[in-house]
C-alpha positions as CSV (number, residue, x, y, z in Angstrom):
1,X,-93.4,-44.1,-46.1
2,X,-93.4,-41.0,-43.8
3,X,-96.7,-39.4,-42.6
4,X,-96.6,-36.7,-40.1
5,X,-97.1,-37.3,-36.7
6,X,-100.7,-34.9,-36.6
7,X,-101.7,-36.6,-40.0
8,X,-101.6,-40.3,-38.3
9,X,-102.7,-39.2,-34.6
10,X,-106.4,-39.6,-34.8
11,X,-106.5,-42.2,-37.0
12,X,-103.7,-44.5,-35.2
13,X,-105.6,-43.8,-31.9
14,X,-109.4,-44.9,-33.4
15,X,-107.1,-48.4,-34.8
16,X,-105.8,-49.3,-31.6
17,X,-109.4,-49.4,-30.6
18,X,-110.1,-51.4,-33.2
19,X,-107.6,-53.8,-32.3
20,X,-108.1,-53.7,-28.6
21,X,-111.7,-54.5,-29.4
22,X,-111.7,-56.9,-31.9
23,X,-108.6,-58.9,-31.6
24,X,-109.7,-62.8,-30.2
25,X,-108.1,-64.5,-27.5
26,X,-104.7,-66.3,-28.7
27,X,-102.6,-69.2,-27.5
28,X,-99.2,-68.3,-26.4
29,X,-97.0,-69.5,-29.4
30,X,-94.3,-72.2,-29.4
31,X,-92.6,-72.6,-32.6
32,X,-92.4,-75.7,-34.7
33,X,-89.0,-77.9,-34.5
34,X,-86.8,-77.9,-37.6
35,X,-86.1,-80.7,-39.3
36,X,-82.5,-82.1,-39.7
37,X,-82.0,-80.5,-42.7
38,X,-84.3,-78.1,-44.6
39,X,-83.6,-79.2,-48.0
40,X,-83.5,-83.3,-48.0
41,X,-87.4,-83.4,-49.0
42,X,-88.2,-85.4,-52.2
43,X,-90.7,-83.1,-53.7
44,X,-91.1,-79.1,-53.0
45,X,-94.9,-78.4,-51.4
46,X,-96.9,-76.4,-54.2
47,X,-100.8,-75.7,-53.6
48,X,-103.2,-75.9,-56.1
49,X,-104.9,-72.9,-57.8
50,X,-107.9,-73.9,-56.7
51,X,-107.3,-74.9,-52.7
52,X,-106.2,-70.8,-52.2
53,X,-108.7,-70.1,-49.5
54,X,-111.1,-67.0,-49.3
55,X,-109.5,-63.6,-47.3
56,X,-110.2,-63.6,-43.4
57,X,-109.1,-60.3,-42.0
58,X,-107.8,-60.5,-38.5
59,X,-106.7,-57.7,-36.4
60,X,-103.4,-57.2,-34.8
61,X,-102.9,-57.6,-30.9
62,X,-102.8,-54.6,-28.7
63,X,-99.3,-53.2,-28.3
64,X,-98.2,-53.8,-24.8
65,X,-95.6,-51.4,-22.8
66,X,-92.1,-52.3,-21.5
67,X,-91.8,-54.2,-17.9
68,X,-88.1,-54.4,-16.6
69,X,-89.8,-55.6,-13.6
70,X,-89.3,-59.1,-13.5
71,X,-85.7,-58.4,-13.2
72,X,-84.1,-59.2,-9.7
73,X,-80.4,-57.9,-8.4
74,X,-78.5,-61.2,-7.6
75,X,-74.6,-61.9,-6.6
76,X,-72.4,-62.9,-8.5
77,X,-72.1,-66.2,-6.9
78,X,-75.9,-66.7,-7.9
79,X,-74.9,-66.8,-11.5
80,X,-74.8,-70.3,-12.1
81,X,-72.3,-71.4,-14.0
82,X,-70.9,-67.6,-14.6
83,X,-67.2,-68.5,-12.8
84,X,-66.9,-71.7,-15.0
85,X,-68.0,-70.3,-18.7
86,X,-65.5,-69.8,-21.4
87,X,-66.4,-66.1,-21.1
88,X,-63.8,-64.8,-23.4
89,X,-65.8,-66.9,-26.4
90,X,-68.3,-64.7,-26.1
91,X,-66.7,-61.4,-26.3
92,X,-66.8,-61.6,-30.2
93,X,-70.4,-61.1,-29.4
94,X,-70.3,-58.2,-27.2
95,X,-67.9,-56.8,-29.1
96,X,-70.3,-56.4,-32.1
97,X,-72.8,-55.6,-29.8
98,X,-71.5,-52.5,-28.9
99,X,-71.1,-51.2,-32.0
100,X,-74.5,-50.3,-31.8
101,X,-74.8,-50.2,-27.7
102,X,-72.2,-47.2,-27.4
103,X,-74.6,-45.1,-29.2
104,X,-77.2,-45.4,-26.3
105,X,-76.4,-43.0,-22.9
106,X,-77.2,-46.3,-20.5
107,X,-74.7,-48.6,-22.5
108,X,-71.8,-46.4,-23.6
109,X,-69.4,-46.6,-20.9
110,X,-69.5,-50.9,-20.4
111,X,-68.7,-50.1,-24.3
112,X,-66.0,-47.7,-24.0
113,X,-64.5,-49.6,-21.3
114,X,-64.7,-53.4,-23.6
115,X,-62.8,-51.5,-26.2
116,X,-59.9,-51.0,-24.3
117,X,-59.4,-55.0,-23.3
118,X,-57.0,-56.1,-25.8
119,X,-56.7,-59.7,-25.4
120,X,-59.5,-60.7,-23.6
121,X,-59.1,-64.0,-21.1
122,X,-61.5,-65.8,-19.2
123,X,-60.0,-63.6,-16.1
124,X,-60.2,-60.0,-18.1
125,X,-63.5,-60.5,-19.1
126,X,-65.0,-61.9,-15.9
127,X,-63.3,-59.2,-14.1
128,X,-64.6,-56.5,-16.9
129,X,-68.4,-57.5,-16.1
130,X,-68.2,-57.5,-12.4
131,X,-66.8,-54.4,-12.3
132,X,-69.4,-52.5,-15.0
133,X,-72.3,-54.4,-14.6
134,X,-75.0,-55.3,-11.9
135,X,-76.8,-59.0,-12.3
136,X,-80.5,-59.7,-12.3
137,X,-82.3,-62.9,-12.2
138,X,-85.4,-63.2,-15.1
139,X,-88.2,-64.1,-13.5
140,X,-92.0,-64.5,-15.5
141,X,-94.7,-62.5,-14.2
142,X,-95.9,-64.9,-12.0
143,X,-92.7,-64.9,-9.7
144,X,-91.2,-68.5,-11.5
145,X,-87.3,-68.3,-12.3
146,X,-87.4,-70.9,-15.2
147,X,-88.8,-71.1,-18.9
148,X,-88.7,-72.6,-21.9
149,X,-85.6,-72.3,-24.2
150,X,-86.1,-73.6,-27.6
151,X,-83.7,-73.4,-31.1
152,X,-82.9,-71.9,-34.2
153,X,-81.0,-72.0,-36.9
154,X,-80.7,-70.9,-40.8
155,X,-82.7,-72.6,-43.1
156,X,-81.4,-73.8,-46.7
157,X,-83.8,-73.3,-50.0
158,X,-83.4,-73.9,-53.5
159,X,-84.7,-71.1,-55.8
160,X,-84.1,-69.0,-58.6
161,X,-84.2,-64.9,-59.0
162,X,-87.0,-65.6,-61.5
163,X,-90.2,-67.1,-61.0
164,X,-91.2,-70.4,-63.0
165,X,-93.2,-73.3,-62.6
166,X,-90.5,-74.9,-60.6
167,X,-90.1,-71.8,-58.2
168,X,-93.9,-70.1,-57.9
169,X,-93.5,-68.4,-54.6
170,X,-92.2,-65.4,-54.0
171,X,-89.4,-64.0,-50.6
172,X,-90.7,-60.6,-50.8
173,X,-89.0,-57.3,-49.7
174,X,-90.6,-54.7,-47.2
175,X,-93.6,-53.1,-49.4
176,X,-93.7,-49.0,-49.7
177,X,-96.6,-49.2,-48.4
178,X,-96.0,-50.4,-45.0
179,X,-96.4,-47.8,-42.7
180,X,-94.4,-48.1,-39.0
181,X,-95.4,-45.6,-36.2
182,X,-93.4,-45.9,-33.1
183,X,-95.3,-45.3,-30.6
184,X,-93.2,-43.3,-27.9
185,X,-94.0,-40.3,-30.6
186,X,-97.3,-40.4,-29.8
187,X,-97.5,-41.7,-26.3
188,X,-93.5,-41.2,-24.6
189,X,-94.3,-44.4,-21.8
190,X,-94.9,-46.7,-24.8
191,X,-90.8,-46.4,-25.6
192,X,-89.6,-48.7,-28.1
193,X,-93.2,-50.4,-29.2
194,X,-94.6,-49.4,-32.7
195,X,-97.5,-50.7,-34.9
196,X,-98.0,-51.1,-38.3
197,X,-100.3,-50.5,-41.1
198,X,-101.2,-48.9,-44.5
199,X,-102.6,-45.5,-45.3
200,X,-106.3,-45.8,-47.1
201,X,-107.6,-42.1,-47.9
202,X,-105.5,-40.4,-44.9
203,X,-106.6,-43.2,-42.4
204,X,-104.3,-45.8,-40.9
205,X,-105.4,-49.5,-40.9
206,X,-103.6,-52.6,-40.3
207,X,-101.4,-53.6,-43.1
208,X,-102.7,-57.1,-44.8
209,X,-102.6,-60.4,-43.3
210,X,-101.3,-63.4,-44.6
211,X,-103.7,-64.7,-46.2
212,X,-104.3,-61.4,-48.3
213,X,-100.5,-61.2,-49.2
214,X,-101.1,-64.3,-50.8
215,X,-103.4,-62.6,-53.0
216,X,-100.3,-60.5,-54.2
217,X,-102.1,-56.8,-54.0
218,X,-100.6,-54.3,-56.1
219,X,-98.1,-53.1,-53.4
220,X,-96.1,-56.4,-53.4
221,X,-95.7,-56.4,-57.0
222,X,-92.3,-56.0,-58.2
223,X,-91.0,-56.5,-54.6
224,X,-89.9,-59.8,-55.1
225,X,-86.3,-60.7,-54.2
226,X,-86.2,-64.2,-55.3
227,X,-88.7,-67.4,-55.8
228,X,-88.6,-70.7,-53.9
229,X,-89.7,-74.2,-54.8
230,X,-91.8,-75.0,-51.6
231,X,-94.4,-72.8,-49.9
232,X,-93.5,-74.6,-46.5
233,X,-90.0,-74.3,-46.4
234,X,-90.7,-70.4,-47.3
235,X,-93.2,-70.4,-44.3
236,X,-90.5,-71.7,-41.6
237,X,-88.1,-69.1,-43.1
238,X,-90.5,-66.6,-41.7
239,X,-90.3,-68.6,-38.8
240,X,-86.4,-68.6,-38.2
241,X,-86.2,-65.1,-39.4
242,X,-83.0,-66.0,-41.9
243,X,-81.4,-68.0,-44.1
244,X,-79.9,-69.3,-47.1
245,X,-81.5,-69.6,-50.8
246,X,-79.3,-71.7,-53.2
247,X,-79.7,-71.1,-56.6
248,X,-79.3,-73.5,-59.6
249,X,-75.7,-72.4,-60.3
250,X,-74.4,-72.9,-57.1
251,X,-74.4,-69.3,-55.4
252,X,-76.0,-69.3,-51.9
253,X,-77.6,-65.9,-51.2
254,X,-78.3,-64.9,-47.5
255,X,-81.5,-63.3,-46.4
256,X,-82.6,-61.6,-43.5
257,X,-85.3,-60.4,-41.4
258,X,-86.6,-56.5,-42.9
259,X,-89.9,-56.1,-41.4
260,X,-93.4,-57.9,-40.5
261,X,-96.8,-57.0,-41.1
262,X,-97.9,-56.2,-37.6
263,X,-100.2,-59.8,-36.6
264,X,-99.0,-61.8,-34.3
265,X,-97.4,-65.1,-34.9
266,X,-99.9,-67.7,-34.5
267,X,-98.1,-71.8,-33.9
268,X,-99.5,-73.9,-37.3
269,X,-98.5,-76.7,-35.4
270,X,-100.0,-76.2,-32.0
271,X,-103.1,-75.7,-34.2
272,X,-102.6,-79.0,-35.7
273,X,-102.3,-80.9,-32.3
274,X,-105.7,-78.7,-31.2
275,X,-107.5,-80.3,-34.1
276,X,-106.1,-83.9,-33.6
277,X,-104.3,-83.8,-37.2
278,X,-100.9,-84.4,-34.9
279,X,-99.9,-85.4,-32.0
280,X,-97.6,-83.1,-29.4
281,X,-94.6,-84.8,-30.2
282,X,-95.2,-85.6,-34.0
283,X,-95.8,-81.6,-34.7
284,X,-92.6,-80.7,-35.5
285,X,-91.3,-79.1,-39.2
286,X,-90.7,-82.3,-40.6
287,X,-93.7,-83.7,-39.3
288,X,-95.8,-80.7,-40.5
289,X,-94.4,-81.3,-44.0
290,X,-95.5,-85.0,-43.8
291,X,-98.7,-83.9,-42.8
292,X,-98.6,-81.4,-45.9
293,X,-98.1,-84.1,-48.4
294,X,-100.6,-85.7,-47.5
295,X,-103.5,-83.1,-47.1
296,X,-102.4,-80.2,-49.8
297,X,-106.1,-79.1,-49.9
298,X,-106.0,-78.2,-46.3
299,X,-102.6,-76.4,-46.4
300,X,-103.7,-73.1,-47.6
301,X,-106.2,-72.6,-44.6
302,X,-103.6,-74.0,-41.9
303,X,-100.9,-71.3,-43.5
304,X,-103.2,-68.8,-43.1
305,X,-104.1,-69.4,-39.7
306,X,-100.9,-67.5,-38.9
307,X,-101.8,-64.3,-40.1
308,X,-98.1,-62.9,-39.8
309,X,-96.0,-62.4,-42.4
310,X,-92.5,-61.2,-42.6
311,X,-90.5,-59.7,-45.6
312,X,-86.5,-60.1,-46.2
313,X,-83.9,-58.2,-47.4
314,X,-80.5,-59.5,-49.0
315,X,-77.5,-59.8,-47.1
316,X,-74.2,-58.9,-47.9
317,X,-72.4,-61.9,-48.6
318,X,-69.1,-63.0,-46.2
319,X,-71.3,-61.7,-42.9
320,X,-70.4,-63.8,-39.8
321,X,-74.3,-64.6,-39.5
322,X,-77.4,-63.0,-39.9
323,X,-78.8,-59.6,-39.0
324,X,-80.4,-60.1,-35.8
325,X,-82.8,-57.2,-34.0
326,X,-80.2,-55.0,-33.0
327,X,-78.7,-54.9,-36.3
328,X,-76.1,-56.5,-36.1
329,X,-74.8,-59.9,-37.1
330,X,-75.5,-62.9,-34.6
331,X,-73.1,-65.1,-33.8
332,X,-73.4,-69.6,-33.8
333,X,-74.2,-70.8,-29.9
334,X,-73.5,-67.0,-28.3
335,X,-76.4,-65.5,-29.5
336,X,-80.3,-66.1,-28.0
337,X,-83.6,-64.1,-28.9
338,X,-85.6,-62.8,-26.3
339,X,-88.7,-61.0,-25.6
340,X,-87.8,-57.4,-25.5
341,X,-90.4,-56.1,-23.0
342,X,-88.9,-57.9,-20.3
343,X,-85.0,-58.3,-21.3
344,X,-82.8,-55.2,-22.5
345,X,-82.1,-56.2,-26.6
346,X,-78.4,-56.2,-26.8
347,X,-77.4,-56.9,-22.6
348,X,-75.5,-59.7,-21.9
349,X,-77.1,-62.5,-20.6
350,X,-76.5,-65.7,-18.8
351,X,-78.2,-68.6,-19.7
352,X,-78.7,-72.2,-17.1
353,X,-80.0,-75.1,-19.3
354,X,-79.0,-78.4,-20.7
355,X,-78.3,-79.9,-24.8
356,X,-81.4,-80.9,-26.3
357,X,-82.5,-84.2,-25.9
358,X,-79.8,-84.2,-22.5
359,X,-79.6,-84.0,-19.2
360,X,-75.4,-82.3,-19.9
361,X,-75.0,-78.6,-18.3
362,X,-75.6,-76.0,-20.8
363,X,-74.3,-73.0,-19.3
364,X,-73.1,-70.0,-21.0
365,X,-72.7,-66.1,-21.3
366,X,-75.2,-65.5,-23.8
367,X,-75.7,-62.0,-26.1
368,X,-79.7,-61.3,-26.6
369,X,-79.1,-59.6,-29.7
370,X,-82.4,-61.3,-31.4
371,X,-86.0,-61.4,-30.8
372,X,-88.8,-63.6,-32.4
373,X,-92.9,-63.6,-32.3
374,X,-93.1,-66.5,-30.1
375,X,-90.6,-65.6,-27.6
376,X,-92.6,-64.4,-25.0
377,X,-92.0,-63.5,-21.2
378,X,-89.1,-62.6,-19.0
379,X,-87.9,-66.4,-18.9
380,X,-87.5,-67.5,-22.2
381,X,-85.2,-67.9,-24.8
382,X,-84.3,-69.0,-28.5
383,X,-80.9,-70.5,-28.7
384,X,-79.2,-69.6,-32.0
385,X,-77.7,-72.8,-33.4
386,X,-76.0,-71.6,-36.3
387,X,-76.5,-72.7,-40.2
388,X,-76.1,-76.3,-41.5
389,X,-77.6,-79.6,-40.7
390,X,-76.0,-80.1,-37.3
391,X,-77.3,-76.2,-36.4
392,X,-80.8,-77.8,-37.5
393,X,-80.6,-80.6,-36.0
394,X,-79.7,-79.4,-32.7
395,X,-82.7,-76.1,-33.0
396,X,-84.7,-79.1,-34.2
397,X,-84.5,-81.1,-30.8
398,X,-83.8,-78.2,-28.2
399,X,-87.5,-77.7,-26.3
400,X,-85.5,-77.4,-22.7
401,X,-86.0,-75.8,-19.1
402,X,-83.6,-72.9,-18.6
403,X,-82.8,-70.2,-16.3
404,X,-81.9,-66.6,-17.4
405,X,-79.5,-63.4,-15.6
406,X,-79.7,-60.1,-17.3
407,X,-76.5,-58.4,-16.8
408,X,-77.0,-54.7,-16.8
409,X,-74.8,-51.6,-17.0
410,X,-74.3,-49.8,-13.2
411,X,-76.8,-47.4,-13.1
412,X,-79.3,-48.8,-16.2
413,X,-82.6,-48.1,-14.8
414,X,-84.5,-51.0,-14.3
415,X,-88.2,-49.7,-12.8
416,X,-89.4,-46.2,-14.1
């Protein structure tokens, strides 16, 4: 929906009040593991009618502004691992990557200049970024130069384009009603942050949570793109962002990230370790289902603990993956989400870590084409594993230490 920019003014000013005021502290998010694989569960998880729990309305988080800061210049030589890489695997990547890029002033000559390399070698393409770029080390905002870099991958689900008692929950599209402001139109220093809400009588308020989408309002109706058979595999497809739903007949249909109500994401299974339910290292997606099974009246109310909620759109079949946050496709073990305050979405970046469950060198030029609501900070990442059992698997297991370089156009202005 567009509203003009006078219309929304007042009203979007007096609701970030209302969110600065009201919103409760909140635990930095981790998401949950994936299981091996998504769909090896006997039985799907369906709720009873009569577990649904009652609407708690919780505000979205205060939008925070851009911070390049935690970025240092570094050598070359204090890449690690950048003169050893396979670098010309990842210009696939980059290539895609600047087919959005060369739109944007900062990026558009490292892009015209990677569309003249032909037949790109490990020599070409090493050369290419010494000679365009400038390297920065991440650092967090307390001055450490390591993180945590977890996994992802694209789920499998079995469901149908109609609903039915075998598949009762819906993957819905973006509603109409979901309204997105960016805020640099409003405020120019909060570039590239928006919020989101819905328009009651000419005022802006935040759009609903999760637990009130599960009430279906009027807006959602209709906007159904297909129905699953399991309420917690459709959950950790919010959580990954993507995937795969197999109908009866055989055809897999991808889905992708649209859009997201505005709340933050809120970890169901650090919530679960808080309450002693699990412990640390039993809260991962297949432990959450087993915990599930066994305590369906309680499920409703932990889902809804996360209060945000992402809608899909369908994919065009034959993509080489999914539609990350730049818009483009992502690509299997060249691909990481980041937290876009602190890292450039689309640069190059460099990652230092090991295989999960390892202490073998993981070390590899890296495009952060993605993003995610629990990635958070200037050192931290979410390694993109691919689809398939193995890509779960490995997501699944990967909870590692890792260090992160930003590689940067000459000139990109790092500090306003």
């Amino acid at each position: 929906m567009q509203v003009t920019l006078q219309h929304l003014k007042f009203s979007f000013i007096l609701l970030l009040l209302v969110m600065a005021g009201c919103a409760a502290p909140k635990v930095k998010p981790e998401p949950p593991s994936p299981p091996e694989e998504v769909v090896s569960e006997p039985a799907p998880i369906q709720i009873p009618e009569g577990a649904r729990p009652e609407v708690v309305i919780k505000p979205a988080e205060t939008v925070k502004t851009t911070d390049y800061s935690v970025l240092k210049p570094v050598s070359w030589e204090a890449v690690d691992g950048f003169y050893r890489d396979e670098l010309a695997q990842a210009w696939p990547a980059w290539q895609i990557g600047c087919s959005t890029l060369k739109n944007r002033a900062e990026w558009r000559a490292a892009c015209e200049a990677a569309a003249a390399i032909k037949k790109p070698t490990n020599v070409t393409v090493r050369a290419y970024f010494k000679q365009h770029f400038t390297a920065y080390q991440a650092t967090n905002l307390d001055g450490s130069d390591s993180g945590l870099v977890t996994g992802y991958y694209m789920p499998l689900l079995r469901g149908s384009r109609q609903k039915s008692d075998k598949y009762p929950y819906p993957i819905y599209a973006r509603p109409d009603d979901l309204i997105t402001v960016e805020l640099a139109d409003v405020y120019p220093e909060l570039a590239n942050k928006r919020v989101r809400g819905r328009l009651i009588e000419n005022r802006l308020v935040p759009y609903y949570n999760r637990a009130e989408i599960e009430q279906q309002p009027p807006s959602l109706q209709g906007k159904e793109l297909l129905w699953v058979d399991d309420i917690i595999d459709l959950f950790f497809l919010q959580v990954q962002g993507s995937g795969i739903v197999q109908l009866e007949n055989g055809e897999r249909i991808p889905v992708g990230y649209a859009d997201q109500n505005g709340y933050s994401y809120q970890s169901i299974g650090r919530l679960l370790v808080e309450r002693g339910e699990l412990t640390l290292d039993k809260a991962s997606m297949q432990g959450i289902k087993d915990w599930a099974r066994s305590n369906l009246d309680k499920l409703g109310e932990l889902l809804n603990s996360n209060p945000s909620y992402v809608f899909f759109r369908e994919l065009p079949a034959g993509l080489p993956g999914p539609i990350g946050a730049l818009g483009v496709p992502i690509l299997a073990e060249r691909t990481v989400a980041i937290d876009p305050r602190h890292i450039p979405l689309g640069a190059p970046v460099f990652l230092s870590t090991t295989y999960p469950n390892s202490e073998k060198p993981l070390k590899r030029l890296m495009m952060a084409q993605d993003t995610g609501g629990a990635i958070k900070g200037g050192v931290r990442a979410d390694f993109y594993w691919g689809a398939g059992a193995e890509a779960g698997r490995n997501a699944g297991a990967m909870k590692q230490r890792g260090k992160i370089w930003v590689l940067l156009p000459k000139g990109f202005v790092v500090t306003p």
